[in-house]
N, C-alpha and C positions, 0 to 999 in steps of 0.2 A: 423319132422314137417316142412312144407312149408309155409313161412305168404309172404304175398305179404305188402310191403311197397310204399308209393308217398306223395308226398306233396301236400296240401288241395290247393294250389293256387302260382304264381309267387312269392309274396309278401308274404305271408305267414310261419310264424317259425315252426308251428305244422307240424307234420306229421300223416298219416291217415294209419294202421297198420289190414291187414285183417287176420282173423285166421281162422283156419280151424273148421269145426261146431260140430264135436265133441266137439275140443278141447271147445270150447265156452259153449256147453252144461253141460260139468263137470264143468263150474265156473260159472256157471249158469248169463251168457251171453244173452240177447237179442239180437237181427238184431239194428244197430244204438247205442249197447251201448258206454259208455265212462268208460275208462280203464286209469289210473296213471301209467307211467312204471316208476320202479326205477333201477339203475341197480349200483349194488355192488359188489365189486372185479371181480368173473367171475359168480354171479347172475343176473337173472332180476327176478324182482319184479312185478306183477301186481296186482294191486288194482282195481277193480272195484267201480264207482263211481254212486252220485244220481245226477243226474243234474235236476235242478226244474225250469218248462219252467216258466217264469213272463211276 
């Protein structure tokens, strides 16, 4: 699997992480979502999250 990684901006700590659309559709991923990576020993971890616009 190929994911393209970049930083959202100069100043900016996050990183913006794109994955391939299968892979997205098995983890039932939308276009824009938000995903928690954890990463443990030689795993990573993703979470998908709800983000609620206010």
């Amino acid at each position: 699997m190929i994911v393209k990684i970049w930083a959202q901006g100069s100043k900016s700590k996050s990183l913006c992480i794109t994955f391939p659309k299968k892979f997205c559709e098995k983890l039932g991923l939308e276009k824009g979502s938000y995903v928690m990576v954890i990463l443990e020993d030689d795993k990573m971890i993703l979470k998908p999250l709800k983000i609620n616009d206010q």
